[in-house]
PDB file of N, CA, C and O in Angstrom, chain B, residues numbered from 101:
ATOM      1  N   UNK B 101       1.793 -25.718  17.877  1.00  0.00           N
ATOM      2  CA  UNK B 101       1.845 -27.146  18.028  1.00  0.00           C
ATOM      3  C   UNK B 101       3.305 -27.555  18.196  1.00  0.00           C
ATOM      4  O   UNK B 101       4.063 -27.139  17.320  1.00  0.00           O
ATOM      5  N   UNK B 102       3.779 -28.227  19.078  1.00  0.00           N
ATOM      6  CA  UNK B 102       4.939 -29.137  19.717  1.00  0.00           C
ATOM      7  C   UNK B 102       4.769 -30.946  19.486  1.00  0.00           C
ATOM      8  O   UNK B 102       3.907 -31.749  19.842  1.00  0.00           O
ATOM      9  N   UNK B 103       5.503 -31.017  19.046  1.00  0.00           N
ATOM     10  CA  UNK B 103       6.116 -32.310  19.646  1.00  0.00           C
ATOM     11  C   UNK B 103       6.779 -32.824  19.842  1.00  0.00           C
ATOM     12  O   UNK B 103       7.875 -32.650  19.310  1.00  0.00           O
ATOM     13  N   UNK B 104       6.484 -34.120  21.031  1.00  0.00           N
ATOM     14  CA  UNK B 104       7.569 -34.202  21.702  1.00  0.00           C
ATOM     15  C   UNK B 104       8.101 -35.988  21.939  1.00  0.00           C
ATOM     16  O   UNK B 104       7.416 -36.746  22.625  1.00  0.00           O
ATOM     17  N   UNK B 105       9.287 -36.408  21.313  1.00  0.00           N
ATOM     18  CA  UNK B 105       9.599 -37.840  21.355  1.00  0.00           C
ATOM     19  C   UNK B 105       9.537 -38.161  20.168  1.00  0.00           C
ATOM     20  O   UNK B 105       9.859 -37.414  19.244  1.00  0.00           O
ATOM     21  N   UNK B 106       8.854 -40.025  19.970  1.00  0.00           N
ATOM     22  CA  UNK B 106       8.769 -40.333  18.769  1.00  0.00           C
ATOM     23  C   UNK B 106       8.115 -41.658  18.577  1.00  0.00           C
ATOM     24  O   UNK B 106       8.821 -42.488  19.148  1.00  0.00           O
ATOM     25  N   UNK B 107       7.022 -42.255  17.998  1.00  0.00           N
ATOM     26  CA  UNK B 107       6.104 -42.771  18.004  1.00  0.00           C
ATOM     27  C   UNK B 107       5.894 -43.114  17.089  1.00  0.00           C
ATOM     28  O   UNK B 107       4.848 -42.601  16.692  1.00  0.00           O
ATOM     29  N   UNK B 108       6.740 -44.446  15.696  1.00  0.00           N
ATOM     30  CA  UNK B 108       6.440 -44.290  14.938  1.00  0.00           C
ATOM     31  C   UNK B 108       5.336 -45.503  14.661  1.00  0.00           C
ATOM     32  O   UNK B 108       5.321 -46.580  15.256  1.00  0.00           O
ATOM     33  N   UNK B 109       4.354 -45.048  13.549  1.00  0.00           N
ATOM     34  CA  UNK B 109       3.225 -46.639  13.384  1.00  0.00           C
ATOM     35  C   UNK B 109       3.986 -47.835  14.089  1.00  0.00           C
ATOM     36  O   UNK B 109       5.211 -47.949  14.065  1.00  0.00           O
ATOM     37  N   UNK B 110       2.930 -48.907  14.858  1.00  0.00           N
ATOM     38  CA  UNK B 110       3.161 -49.469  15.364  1.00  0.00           C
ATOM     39  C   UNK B 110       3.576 -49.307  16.739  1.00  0.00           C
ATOM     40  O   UNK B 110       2.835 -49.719  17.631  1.00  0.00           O
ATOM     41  N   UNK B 111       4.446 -48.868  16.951  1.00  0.00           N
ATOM     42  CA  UNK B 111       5.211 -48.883  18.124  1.00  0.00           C
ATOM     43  C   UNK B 111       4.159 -48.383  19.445  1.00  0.00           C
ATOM     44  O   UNK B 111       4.595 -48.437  20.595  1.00  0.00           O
ATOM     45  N   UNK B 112       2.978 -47.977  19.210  1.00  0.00           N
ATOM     46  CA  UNK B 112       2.199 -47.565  20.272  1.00  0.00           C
ATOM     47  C   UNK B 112       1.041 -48.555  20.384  1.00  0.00           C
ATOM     48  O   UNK B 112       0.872 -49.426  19.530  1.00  0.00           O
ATOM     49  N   UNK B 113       0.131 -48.392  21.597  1.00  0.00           N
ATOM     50  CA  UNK B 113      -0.758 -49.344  21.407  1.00  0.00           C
ATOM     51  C   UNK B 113      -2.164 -47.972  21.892  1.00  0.00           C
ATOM     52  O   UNK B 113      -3.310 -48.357  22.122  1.00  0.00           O
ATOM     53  N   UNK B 114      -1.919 -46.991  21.943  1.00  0.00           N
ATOM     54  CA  UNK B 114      -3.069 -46.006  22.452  1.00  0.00           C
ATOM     55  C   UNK B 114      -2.564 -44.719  22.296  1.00  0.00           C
ATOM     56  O   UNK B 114      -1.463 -44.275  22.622  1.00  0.00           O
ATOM     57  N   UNK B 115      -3.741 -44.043  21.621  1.00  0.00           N
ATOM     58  CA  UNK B 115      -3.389 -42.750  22.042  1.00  0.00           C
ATOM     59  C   UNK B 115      -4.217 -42.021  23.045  1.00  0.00           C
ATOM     60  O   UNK B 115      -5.401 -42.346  22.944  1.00  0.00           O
ATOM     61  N   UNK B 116      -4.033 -41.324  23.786  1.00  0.00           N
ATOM     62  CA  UNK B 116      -4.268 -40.469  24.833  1.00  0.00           C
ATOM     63  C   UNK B 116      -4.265 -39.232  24.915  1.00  0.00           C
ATOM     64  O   UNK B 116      -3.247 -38.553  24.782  1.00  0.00           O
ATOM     65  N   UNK B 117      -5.772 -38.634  25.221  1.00  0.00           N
ATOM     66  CA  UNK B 117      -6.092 -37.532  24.615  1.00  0.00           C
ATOM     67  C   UNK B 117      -6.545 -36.528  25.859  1.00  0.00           C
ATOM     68  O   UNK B 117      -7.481 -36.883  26.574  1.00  0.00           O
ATOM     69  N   UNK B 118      -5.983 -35.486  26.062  1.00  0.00           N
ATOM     70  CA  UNK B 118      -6.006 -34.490  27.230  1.00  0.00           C
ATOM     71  C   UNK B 118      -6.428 -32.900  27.014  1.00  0.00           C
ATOM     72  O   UNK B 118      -5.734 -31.930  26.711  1.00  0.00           O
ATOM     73  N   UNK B 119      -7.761 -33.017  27.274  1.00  0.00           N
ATOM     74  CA  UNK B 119      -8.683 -31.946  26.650  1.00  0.00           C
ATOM     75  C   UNK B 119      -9.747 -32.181  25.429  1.00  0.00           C
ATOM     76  O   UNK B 119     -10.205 -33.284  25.130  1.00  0.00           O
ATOM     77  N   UNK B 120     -10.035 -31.046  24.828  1.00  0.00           N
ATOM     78  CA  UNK B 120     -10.913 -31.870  23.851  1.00  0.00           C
ATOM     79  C   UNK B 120     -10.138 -31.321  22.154  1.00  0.00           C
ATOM     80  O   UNK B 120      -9.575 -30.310  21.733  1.00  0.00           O
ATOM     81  N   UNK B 121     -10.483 -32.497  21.676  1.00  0.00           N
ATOM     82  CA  UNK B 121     -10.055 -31.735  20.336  1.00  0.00           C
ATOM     83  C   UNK B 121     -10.814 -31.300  19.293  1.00  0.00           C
ATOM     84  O   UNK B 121     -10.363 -31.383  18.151  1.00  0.00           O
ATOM     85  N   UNK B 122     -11.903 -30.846  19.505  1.00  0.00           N
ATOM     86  CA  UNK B 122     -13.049 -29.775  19.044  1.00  0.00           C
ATOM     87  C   UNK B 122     -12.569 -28.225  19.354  1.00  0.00           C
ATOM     88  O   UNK B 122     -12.743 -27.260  18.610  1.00  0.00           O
ATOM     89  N   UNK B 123     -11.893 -28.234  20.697  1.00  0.00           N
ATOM     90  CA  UNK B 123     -11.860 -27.037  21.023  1.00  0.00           C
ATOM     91  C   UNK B 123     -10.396 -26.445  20.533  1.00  0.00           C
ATOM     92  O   UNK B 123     -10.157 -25.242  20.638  1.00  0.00           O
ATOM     93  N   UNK B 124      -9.568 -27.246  20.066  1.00  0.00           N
ATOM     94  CA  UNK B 124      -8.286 -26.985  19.223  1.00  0.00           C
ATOM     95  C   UNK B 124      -7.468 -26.688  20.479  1.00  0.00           C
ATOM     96  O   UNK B 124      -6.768 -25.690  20.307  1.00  0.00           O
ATOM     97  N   UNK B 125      -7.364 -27.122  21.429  1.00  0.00           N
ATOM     98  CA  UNK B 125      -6.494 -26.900  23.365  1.00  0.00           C
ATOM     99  C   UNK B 125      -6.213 -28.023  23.323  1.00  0.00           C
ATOM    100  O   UNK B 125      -7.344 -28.500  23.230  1.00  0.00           O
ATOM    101  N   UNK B 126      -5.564 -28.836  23.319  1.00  0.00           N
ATOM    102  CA  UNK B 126      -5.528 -30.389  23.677  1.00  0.00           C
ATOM    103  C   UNK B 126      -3.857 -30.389  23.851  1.00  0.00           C
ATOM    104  O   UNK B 126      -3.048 -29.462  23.821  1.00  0.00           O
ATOM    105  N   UNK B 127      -3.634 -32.369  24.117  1.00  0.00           N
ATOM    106  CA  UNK B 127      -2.349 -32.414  24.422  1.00  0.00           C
ATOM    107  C   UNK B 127      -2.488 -33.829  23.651  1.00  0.00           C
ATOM    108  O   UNK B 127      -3.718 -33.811  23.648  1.00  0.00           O
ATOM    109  N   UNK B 128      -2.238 -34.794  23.129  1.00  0.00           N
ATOM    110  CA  UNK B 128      -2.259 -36.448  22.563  1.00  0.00           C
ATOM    111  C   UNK B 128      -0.872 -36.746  22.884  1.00  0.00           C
ATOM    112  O   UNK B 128       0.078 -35.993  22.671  1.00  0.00           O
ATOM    113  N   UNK B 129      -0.818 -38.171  23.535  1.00  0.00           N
ATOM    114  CA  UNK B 129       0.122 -39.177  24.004  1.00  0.00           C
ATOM    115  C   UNK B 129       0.113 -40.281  23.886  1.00  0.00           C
ATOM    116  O   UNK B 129      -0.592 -40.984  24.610  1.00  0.00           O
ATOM    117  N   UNK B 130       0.982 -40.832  22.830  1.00  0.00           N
ATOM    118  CA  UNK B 130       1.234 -42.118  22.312  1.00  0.00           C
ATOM    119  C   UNK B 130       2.077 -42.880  23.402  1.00  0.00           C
ATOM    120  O   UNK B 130       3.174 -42.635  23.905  1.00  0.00           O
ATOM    121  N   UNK B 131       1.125 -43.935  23.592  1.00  0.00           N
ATOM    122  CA  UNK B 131       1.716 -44.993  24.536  1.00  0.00           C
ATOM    123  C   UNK B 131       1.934 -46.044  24.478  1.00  0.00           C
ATOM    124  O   UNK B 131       1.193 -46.402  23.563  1.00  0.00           O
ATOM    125  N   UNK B 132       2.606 -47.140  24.904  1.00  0.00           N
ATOM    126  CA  UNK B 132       2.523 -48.262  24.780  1.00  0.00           C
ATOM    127  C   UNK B 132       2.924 -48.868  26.341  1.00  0.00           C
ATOM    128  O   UNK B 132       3.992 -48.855  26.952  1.00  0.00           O
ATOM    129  N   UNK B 133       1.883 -49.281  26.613  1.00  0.00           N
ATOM    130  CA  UNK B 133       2.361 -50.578  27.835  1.00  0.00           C
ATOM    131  C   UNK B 133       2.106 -49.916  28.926  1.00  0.00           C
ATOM    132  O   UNK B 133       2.305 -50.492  29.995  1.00  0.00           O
ATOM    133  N   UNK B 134       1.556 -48.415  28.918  1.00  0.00           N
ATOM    134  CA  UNK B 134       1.265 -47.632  29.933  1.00  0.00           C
ATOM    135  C   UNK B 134       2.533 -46.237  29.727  1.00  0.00           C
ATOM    136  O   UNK B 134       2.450 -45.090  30.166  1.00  0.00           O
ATOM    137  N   UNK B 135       3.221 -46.626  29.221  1.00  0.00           N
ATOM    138  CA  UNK B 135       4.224 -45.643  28.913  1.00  0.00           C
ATOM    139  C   UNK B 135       4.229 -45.099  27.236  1.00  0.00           C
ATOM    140  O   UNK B 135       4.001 -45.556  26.116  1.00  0.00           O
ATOM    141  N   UNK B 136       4.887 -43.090  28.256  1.00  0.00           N
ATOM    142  CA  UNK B 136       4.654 -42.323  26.962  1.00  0.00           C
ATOM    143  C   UNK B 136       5.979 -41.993  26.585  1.00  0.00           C
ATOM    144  O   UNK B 136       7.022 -41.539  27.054  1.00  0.00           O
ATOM    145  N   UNK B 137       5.019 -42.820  24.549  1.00  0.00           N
ATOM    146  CA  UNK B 137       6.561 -42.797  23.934  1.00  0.00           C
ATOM    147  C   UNK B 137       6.873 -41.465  23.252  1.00  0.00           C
ATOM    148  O   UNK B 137       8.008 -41.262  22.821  1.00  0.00           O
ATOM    149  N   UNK B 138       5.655 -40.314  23.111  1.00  0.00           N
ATOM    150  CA  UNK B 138       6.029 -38.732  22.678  1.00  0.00           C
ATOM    151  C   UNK B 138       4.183 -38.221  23.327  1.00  0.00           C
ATOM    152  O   UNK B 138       3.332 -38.540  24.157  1.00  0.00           O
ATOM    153  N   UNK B 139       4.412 -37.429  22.429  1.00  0.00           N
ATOM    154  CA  UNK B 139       3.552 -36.130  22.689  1.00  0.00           C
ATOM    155  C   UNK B 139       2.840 -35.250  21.958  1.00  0.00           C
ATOM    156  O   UNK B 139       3.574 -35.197  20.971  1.00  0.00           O
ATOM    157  N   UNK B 140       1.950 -34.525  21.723  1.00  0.00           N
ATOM    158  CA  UNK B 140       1.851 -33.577  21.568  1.00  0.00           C
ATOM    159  C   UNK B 140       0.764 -32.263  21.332  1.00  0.00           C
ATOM    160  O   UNK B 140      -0.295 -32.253  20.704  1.00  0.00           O
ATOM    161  N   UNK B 141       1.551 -31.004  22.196  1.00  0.00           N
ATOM    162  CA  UNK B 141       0.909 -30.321  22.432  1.00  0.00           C
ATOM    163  C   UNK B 141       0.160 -29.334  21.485  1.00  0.00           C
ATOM    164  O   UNK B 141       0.857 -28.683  20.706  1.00  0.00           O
ATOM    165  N   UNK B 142      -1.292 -29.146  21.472  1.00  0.00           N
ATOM    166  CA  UNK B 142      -2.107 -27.819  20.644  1.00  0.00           C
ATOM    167  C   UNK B 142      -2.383 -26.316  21.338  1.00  0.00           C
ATOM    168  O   UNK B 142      -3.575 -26.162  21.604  1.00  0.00           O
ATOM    169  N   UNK B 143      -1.832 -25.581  21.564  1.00  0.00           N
ATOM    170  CA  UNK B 143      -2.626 -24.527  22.153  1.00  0.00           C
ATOM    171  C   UNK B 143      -2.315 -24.756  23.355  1.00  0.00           C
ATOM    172  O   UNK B 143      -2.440 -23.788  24.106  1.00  0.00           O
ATOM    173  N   UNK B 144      -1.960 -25.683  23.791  1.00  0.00           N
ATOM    174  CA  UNK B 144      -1.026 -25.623  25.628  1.00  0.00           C
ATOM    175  C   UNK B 144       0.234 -25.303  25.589  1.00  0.00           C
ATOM    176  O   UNK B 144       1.174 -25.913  25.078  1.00  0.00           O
ATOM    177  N   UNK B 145       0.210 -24.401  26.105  1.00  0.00           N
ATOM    178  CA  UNK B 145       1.300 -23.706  26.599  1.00  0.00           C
ATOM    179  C   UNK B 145       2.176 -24.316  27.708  1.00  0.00           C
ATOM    180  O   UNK B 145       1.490 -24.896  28.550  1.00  0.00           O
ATOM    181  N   UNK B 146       3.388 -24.344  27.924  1.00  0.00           N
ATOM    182  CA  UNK B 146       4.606 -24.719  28.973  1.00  0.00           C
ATOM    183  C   UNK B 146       4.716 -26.213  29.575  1.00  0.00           C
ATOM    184  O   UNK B 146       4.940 -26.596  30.723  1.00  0.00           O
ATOM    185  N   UNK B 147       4.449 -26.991  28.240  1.00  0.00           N
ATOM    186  CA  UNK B 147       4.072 -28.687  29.253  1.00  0.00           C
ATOM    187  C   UNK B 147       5.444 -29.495  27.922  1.00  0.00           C
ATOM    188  O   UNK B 147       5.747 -30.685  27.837  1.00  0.00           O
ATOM    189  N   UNK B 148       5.812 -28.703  27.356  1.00  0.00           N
ATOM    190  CA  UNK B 148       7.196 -29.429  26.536  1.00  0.00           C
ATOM    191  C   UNK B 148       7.929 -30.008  27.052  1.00  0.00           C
ATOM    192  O   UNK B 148       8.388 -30.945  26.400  1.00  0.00           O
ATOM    193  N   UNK B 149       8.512 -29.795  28.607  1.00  0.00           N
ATOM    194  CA  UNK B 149       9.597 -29.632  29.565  1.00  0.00           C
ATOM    195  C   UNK B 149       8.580 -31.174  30.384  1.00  0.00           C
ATOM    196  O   UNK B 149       8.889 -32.365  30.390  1.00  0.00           O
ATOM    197  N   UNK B 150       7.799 -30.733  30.761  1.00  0.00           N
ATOM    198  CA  UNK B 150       7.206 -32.408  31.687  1.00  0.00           C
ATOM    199  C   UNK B 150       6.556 -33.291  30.604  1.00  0.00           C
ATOM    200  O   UNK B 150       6.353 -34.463  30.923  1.00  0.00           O
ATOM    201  N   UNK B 151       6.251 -32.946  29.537  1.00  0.00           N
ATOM    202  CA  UNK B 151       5.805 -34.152  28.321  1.00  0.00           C
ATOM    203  C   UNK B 151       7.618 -35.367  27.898  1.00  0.00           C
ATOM    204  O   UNK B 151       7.867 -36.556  27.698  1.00  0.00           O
ATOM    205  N   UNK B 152       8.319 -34.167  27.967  1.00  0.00           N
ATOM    206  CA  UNK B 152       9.783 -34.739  27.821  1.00  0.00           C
ATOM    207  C   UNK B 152      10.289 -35.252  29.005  1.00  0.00           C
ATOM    208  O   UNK B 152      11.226 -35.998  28.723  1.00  0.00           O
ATOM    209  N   UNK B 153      10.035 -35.176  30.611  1.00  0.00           N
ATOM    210  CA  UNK B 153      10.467 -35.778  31.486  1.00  0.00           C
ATOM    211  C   UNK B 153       9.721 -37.225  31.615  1.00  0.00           C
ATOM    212  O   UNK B 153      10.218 -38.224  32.135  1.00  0.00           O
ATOM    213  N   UNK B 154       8.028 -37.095  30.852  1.00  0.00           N
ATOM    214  CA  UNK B 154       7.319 -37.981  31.085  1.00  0.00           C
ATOM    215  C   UNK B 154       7.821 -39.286  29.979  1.00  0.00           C
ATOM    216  O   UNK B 154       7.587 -40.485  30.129  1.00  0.00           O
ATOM    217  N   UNK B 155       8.530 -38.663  28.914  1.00  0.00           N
ATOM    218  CA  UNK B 155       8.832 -39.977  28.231  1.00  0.00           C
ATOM    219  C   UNK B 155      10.079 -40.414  28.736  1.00  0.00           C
ATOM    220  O   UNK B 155      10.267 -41.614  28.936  1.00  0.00           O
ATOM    221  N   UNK B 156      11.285 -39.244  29.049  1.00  0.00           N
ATOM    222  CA  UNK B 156      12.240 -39.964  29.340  1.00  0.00           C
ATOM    223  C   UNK B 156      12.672 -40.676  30.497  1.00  0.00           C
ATOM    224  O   UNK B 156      13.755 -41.254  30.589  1.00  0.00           O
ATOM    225  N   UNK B 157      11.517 -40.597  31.654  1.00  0.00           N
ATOM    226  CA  UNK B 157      11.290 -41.443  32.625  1.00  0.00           C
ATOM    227  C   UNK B 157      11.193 -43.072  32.493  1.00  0.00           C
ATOM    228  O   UNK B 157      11.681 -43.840  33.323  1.00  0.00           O
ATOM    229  N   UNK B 158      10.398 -43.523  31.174  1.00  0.00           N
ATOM    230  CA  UNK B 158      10.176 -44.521  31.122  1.00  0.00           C
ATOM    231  C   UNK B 158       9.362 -45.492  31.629  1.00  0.00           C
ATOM    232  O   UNK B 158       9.232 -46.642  31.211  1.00  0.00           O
ATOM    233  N   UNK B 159       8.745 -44.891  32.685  1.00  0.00           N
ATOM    234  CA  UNK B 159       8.047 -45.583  34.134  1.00  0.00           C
ATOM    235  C   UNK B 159       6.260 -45.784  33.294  1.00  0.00           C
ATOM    236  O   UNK B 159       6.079 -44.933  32.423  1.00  0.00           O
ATOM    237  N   UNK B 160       5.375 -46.513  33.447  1.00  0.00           N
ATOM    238  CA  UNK B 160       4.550 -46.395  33.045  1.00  0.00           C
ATOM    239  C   UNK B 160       3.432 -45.639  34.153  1.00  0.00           C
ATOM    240  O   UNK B 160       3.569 -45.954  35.335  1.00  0.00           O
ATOM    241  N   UNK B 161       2.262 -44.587  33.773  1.00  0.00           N
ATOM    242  CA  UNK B 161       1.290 -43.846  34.270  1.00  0.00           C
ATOM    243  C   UNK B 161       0.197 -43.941  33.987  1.00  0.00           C
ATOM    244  O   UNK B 161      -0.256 -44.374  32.928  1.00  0.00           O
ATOM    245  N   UNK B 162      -0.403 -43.523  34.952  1.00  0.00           N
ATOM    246  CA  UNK B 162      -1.997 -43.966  35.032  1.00  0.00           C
ATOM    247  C   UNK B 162      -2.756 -43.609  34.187  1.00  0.00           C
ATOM    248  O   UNK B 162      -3.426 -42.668  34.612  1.00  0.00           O
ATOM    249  N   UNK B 163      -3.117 -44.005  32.725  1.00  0.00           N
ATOM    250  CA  UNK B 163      -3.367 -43.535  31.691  1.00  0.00           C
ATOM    251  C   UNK B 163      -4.747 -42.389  31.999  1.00  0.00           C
ATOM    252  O   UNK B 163      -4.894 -41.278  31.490  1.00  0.00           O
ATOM    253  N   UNK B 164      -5.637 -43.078  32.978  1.00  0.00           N
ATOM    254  CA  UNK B 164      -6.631 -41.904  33.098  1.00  0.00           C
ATOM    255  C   UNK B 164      -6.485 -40.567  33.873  1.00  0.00           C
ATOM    256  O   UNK B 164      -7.125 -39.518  33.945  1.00  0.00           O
ATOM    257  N   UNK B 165      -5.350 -41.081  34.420  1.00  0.00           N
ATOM    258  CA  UNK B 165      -4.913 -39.627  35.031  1.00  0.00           C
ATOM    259  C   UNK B 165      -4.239 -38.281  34.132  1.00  0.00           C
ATOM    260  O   UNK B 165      -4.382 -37.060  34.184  1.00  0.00           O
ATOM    261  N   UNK B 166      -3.287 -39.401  33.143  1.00  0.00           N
ATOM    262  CA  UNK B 166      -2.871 -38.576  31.814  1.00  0.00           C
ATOM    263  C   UNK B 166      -3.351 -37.830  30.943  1.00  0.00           C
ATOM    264  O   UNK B 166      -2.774 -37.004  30.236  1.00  0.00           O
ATOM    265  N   UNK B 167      -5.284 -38.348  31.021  1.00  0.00           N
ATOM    266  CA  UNK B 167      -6.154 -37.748  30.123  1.00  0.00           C
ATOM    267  C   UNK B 167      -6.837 -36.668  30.884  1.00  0.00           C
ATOM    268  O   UNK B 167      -7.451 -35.832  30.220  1.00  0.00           O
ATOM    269  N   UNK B 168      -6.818 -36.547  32.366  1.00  0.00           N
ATOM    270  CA  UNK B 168      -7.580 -35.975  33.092  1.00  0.00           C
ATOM    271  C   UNK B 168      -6.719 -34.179  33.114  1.00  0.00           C
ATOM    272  O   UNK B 168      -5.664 -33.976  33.716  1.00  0.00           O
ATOM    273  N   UNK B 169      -7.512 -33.049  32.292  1.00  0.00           N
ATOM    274  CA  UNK B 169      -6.367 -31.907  32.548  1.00  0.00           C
ATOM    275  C   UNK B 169      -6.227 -31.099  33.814  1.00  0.00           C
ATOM    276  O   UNK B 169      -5.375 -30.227  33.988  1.00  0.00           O
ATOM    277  N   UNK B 170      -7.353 -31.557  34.874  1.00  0.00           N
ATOM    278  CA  UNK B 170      -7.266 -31.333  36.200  1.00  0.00           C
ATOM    279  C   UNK B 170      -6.353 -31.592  37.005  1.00  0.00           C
ATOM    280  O   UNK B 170      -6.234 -31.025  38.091  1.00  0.00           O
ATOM    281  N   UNK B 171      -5.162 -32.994  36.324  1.00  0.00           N
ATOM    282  CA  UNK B 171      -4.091 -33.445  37.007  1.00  0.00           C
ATOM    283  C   UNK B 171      -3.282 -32.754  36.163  1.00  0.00           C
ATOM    284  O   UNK B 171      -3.251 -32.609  34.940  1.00  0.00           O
ATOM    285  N   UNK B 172      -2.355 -32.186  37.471  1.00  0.00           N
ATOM    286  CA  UNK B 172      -1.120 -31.661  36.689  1.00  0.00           C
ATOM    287  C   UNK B 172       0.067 -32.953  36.322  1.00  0.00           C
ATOM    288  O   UNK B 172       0.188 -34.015  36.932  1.00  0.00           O
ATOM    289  N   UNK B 173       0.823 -32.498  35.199  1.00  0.00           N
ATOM    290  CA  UNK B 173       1.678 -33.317  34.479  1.00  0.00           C
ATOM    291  C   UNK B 173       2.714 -33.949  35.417  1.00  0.00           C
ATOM    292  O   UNK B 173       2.973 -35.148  35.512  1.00  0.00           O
ATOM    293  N   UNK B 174       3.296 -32.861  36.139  1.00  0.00           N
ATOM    294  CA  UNK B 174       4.162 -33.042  37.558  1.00  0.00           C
ATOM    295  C   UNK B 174       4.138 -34.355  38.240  1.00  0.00           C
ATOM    296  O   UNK B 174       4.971 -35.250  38.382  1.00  0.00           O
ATOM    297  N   UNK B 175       2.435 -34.112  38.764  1.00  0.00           N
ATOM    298  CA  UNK B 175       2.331 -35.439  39.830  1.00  0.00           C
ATOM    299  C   UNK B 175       2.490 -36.742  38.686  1.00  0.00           C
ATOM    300  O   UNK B 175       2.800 -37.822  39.188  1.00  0.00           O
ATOM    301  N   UNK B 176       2.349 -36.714  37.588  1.00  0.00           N
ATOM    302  CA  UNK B 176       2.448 -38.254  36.896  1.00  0.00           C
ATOM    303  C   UNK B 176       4.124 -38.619  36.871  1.00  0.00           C
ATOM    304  O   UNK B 176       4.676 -39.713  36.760  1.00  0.00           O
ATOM    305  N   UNK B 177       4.603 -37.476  36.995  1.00  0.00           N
ATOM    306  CA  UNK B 177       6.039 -37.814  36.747  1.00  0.00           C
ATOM    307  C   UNK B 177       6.609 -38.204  38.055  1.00  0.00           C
ATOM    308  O   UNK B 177       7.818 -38.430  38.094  1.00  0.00           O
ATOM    309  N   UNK B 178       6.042 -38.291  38.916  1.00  0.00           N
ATOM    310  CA  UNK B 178       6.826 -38.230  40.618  1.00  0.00           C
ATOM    311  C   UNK B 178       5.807 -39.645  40.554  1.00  0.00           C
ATOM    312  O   UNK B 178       6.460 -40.663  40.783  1.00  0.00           O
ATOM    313  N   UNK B 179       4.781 -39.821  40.366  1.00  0.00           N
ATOM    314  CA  UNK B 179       3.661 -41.333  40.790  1.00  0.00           C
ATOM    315  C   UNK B 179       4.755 -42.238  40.638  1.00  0.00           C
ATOM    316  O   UNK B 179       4.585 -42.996  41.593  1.00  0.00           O
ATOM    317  N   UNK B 180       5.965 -42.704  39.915  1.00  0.00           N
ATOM    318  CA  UNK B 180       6.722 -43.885  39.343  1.00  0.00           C
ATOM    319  C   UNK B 180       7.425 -43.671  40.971  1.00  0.00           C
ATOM    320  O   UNK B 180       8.320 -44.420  41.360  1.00  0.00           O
TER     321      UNK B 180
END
């Protein structure tokens, strides 16, 4: 488990959930306003590096695309 940013009570208005968390694989992303204020990863491997470009972008993303693990992390970071 990773995480990534910082999200403290309050400061988010959703969390965002990518995979399932039954299956202990997942990714959760605290957002607010469409934008992610951290991260974090279970059992996924190599997404530290675009979970951290995705917050420090700032840009807000398509939250259902964020949840979808068919979309790679990449294209959310280039959509802004």
């Amino acid at each position: 488990m990773e995480y990534t940013g910082h999200a403290p009570p309050g400061s988010y208005d959703r969390v965002v959930v990518r995979g399932e968390l039954t299956s202990g694989e997942f990714i959760a992303f605290w957002t607010a306003q469409g934008r992610v204020l951290a991260g974090m990863n279970v059992n996924v491997w190599e997404v530290t590096g675009p979970i951290g470009q995705l917050i420090r972008s700032r840009r807000p993303v398509d939250l259902d695309r964020l949840a979808d693990p068919t979309v790679a992390l990449d294209s959310l970071i280039r959509q802004g």
